[in-house]
VEXDREN-2710 file (C-alpha; in Angstrom, 1 decimal):
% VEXDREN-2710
k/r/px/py/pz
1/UNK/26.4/-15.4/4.1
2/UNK/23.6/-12.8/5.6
3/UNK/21.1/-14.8/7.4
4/UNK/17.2/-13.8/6.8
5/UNK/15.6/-12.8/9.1
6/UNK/17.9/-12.8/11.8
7/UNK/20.6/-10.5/10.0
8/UNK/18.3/-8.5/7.5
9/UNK/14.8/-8.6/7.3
10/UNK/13.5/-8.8/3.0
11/UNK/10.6/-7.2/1.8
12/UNK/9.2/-8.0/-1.8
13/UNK/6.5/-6.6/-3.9
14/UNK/3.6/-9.1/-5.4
15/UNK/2.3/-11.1/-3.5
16/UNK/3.2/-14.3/-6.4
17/UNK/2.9/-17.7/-5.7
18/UNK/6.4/-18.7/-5.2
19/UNK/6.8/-15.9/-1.9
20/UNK/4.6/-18.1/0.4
21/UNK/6.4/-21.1/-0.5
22/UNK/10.1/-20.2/-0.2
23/UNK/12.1/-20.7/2.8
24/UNK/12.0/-18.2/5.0
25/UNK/8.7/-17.1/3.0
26/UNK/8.8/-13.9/2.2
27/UNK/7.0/-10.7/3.2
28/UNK/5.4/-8.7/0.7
29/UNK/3.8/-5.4/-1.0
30/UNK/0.4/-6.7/-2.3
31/UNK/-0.5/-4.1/-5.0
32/UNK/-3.7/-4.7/-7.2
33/UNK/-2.6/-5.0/-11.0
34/UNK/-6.4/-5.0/-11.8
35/UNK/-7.3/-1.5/-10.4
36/UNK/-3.9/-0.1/-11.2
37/UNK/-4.9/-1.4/-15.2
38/UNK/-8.5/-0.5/-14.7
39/UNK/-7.1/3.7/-13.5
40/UNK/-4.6/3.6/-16.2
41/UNK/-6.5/2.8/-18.8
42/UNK/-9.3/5.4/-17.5
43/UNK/-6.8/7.9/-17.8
44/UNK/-6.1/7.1/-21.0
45/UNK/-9.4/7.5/-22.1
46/UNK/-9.8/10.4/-20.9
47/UNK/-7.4/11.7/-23.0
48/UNK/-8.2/10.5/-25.8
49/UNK/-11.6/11.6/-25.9
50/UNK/-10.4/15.3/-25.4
51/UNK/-11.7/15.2/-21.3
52/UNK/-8.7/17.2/-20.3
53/UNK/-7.5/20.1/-22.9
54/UNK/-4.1/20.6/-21.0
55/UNK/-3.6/17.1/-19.1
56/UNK/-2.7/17.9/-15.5
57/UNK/-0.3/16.0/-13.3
58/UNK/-3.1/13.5/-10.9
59/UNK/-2.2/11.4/-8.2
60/UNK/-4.1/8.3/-8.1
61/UNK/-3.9/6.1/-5.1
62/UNK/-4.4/2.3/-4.9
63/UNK/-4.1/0.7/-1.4
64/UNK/-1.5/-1.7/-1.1
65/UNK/-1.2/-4.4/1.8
66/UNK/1.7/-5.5/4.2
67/UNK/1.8/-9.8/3.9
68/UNK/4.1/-10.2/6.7
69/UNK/6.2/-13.2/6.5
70/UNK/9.2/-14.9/8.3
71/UNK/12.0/-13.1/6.4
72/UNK/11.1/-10.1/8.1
73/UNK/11.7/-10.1/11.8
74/UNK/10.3/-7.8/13.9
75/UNK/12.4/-4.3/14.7
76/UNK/14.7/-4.5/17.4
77/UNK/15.1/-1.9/20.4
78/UNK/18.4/-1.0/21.0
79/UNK/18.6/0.5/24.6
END
């Protein structure tokens, strides 16, 4: 019985298909499978081949990006 947006704003991630087509449409984290895959994999490797003797912890950061849709209504300013 929540209404969306006007109760609760809802943020997804993956930006699929089906999130632009459902009512209210919904807002999403867009994250890029590819590069994470592509990173991942490169790590891997690295391993593999003996690159890193004693594997440190890494941060590896892929940019994400805000789809803002209509279940997510902007903040509101309480005074």
């Amino acid at each position: 019985g929540i209404k969306c947006p006007e109760e609760i704003s809802l943020i997804g991630f993956d930006d699929l298909d089906w999130t632009a087509v459902m009512s209210p449409a919904l807002s999403v984290v867009d994250q890029n499978p590819y590069e994470i895959g592509y990173q991942a994999g490169k790590l891997l490797f690295e391993r593999i081949e003996g690159k890193t003797e004693i594997p440190q912890p890494r941060i590896v950061k892929i940019p994400t990006e805000m789809i803002m849709r209509e279940s997510t209504a902007a903040p509101c300013v309480r005074t």
